[in-house]
C-alpha positions in Angstrom: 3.5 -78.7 15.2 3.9 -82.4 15.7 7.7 -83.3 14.4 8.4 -85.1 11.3 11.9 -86.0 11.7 14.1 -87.5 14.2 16.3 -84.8 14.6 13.0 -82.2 14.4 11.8 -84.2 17.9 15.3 -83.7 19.7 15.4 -79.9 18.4 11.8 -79.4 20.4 13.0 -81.9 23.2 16.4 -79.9 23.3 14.5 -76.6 23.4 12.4 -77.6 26.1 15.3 -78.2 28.8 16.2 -75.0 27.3 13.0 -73.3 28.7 13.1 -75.3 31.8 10.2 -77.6 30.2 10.0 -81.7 30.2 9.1 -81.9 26.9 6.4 -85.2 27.6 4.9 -82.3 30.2 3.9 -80.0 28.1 0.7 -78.3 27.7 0.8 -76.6 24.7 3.5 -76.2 21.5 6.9 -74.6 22.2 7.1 -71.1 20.9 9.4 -70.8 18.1 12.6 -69.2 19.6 12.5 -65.4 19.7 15.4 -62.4 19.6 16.0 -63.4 23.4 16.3 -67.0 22.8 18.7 -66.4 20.5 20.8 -63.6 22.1 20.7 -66.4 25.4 22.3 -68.9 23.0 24.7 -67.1 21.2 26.1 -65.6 24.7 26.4 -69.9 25.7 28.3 -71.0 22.5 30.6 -67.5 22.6 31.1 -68.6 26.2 32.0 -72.4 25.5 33.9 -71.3 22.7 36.0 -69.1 24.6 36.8 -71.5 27.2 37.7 -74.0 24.6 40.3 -71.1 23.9 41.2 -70.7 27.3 42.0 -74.8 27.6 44.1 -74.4 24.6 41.8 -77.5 23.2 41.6 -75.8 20.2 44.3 -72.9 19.2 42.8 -72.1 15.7 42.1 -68.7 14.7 38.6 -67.4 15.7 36.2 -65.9 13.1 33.0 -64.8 13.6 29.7 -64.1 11.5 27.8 -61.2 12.6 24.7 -60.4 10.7 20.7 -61.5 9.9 19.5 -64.8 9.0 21.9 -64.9 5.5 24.6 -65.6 7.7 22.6 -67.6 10.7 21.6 -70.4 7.9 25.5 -70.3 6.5 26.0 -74.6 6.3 28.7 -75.4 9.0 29.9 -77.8 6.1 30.8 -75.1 3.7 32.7 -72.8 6.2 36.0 -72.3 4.9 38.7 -75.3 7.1 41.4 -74.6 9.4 39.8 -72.2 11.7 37.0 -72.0 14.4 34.1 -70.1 13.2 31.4 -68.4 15.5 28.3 -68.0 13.9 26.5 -64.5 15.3 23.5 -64.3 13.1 19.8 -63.6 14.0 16.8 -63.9 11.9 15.5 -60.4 10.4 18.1 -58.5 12.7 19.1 -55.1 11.5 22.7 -53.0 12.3 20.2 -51.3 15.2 19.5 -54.8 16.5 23.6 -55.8 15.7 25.1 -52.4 17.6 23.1 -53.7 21.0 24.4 -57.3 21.1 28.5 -56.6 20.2 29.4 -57.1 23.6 28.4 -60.7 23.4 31.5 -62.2 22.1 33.2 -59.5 24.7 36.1 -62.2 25.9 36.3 -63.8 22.4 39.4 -62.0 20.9 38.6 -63.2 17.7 41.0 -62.7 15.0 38.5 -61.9 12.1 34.7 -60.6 12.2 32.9 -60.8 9.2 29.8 -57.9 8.9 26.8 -58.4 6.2 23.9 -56.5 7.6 21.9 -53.8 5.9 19.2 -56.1 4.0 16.5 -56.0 7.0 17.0 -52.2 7.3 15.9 -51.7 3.9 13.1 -54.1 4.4 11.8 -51.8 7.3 12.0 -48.5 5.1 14.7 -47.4 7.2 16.8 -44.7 5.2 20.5 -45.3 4.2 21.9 -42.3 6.1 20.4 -43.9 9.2 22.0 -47.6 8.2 25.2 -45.7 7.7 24.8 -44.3 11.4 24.4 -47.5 12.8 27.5 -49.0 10.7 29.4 -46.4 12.0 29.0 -47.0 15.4 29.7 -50.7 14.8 32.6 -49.9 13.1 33.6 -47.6 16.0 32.5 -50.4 18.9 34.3 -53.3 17.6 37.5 -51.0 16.7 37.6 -49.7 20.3 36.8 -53.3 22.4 38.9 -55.4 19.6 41.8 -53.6 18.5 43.8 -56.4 17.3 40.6 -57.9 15.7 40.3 -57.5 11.5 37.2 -56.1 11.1 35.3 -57.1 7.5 32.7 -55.8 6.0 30.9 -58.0 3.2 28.4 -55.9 0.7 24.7 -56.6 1.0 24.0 -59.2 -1.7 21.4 -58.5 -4.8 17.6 -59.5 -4.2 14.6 -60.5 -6.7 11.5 -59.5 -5.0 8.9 -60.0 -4.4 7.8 -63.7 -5.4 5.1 -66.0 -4.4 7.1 -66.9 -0.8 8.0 -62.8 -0.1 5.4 -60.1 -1.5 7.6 -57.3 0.2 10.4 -55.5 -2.1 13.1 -54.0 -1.9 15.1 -52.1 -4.6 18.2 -53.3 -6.0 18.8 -49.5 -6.8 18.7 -48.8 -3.1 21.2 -52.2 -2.1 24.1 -50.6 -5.0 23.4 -47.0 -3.3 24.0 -48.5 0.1 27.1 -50.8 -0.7 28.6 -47.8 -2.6 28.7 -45.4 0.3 29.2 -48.5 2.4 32.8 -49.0 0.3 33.7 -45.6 1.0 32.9 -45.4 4.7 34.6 -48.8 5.9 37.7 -47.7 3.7 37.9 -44.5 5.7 37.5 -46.4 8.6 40.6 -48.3 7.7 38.6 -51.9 7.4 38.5 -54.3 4.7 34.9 -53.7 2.5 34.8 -57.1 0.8 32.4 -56.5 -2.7 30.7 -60.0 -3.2 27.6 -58.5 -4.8 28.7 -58.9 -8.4 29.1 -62.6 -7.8 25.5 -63.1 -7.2 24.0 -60.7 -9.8 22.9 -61.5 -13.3 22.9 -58.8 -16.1 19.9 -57.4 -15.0 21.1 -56.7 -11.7 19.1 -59.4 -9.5 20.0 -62.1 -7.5 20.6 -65.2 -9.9 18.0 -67.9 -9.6 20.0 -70.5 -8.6 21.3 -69.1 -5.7 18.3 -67.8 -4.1 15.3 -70.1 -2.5 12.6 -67.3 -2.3 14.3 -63.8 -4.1 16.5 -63.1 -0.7 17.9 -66.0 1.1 20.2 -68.1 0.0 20.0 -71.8 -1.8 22.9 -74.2 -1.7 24.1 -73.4 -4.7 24.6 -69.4 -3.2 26.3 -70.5 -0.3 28.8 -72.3 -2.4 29.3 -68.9 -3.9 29.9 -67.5 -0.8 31.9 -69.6 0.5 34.3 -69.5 -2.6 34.5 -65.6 -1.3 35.1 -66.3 1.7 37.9 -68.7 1.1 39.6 -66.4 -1.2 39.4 -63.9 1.1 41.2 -66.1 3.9 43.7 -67.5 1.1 44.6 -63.7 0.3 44.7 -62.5 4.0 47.2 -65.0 4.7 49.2 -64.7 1.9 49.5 -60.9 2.0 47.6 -60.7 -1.9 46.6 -57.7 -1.3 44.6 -55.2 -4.3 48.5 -54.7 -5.4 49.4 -58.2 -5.7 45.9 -59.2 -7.8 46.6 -56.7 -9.9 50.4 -56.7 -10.6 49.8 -60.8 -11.3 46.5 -60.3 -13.7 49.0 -58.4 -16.0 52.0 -60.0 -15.3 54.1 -62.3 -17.9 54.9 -64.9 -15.1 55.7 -64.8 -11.5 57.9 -67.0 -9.0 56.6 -69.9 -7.0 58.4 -72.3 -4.4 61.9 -71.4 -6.1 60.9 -71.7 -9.8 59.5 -69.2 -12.3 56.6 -70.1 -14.4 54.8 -68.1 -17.3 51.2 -67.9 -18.4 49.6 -69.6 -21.0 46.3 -70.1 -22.6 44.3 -73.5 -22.1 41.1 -74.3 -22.8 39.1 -76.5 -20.4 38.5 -79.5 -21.1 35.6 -81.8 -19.7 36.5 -82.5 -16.0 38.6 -79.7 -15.2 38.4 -78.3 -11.7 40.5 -75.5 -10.4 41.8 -78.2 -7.8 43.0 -80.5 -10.8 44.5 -78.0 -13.0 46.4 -76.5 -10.2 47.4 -80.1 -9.1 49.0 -80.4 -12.6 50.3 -76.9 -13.2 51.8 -76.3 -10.3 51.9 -79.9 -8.6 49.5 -79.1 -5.1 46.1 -78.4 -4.7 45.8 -76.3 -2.1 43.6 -73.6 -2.1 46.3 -70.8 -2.2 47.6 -72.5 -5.0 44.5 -72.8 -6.7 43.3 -69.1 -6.1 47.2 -68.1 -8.4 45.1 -69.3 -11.0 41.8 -67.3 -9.9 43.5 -64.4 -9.3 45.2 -64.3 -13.2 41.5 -65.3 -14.4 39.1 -63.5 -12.2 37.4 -66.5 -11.3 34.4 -66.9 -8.7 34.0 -70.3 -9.0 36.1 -73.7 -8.0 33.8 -75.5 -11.4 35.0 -74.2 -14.9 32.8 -74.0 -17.7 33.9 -76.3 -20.5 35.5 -74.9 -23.5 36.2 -71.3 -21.8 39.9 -70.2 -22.4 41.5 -69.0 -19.3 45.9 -68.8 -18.7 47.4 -71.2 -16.6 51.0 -71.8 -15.4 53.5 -72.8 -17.1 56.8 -73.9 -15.7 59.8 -72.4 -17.7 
């Protein structure tokens, strides 16, 4: 395939030194990368990243994404700020494919690894007990080789197959049987199961059409979703909002902030609003852990607010 773009000509240049090739030498077309390729280069950037570590160039916390292609084509843009993320996904890899390659980011020590995995199983037919196995032994692995590492375990996300692009299917009935004893297994485990599936699903129960580009990967628009997770999640960790917390504040009259007491009231939004800029005024920052007070109280999924919906903000008393 002859390249279009600039950057599609250094990719295939780039890959070429890769396999040892000069790329104005070639013979024939560059394969496309395959599972070895891609194990060879997450090994290099776990091993650059580590040194980075080791030089102290960069003394953020480490995450790391471990999973299929939903997480390989996660925008570096949208990842959430103020840590180093490792990005372990593979194309069409399943929790078999995942339990032989954990020993990649071996030296890593990251502080937070982040599971989704499951969706390629149930692709290939394979049963849920057997995806459970394989979980298990994850689970087990990454508990044993990285004690002081919080392991978390995101639900499979909602599909809407097949379409014109993907003629396979695969049951949303079979992705709500597997998160559910998914929940209850990484619980027992004593991990964090994170449930973003209801954020992705429309009444029906499928993926919502906006966030998906062919019925099981993601568009833009779902990455923005998942990154709003993902955020929260890092917010709450932080912060020590735990189930608890959420809870005790969604029913709450008001709660203490930086030395002052505020109250809950109802406001409807107006055109403009953004959690950012209602935050900003409530509560005078805009910081995400200030903003996600506010999506805590309203059960909110989403930075954009839909005009005219009435949700409780602060209130300083």
């Amino acid at each position: 395939m002859i390249p279009k773009t600039g950057i599609e000509m250094y990719q295939k240049r780039l890959f070429a030194l890769y396999k040892n090739q000069i790329y104005t030498h070639l013979e024939s077309e560059i394969d496309q990368p395959n599972y070895q390729d891609w194990l060879d280069i997450l090994k290099q950037e776990s091993d650059l990243i580590q040194y980075k570590i080791a030089k102290k160039s960069d003394s953020s916390p480490l995450n790391i994404l471990l999973g299929d292609s939903l997480s390989m084509w996660f925008p570096n843009s949208l990842l959430p700020s103020g840590t180093l993320w490792l990005n372990q996904g593979i194309s069409g890899d399943t929790t078999s494919g995942i339990l032989k390659r954990l020993d990649i980011f071996a030296k890593n020590n990251p502080n937070n690894i982040y599971i989704l995995a499951g969706i390629n199983d149930l692709k290939n037919k394979v049963p849920i007990v057997e995806i459970l196995k394989n979980y298990q032994k994850i689970l087990n692995y990454i508990q044993q080789h990285y004690p002081d590492t919080q392991i978390l375990v995101q639900s499979v996300f909602p599909t809407q197959l097949p379409t014109k692009t993907l003629t396979f299917s695969i049951q949303n009935s079979l992705i709500r049987e597997l998160n559910q004893n998914l929940a209850q297994q990484v619980q027992n485990q004593g991990s964090l199961y994170l449930d973003f599936h209801q954020r992705f699903t429309n009444t029906p129960g499928n993926i919502r059409s906006e966030l998906t580009t062919d019925g099981l990967h993601l568009s833009l628009e779902g990455y923005k979703v998942w990154q709003f997770a993902l955020k929260q999640t890092e917010s709450r960790l932080t912060n020590n909002r735990d189930d608890n917390y959420q809870k005790w504040l969604q029913k709450s009259s008001g709660f203490p902030l930086d030395g002052q007491s505020y109250n809950w009231v109802s406001y409807k939004v107006q055109p403009g609003d953004t959690l950012e800029k209602i935050a900003l005024k409530t509560l005078g920052r805009d910081d995400f852990d200030y903003c996600d007070l506010i999506a805590i109280r309203n059960n909110l999924t989403s930075e954009m607010l839909l005009i005219n919906d009435v949700i409780e903000i602060p209130q300083l008393i």
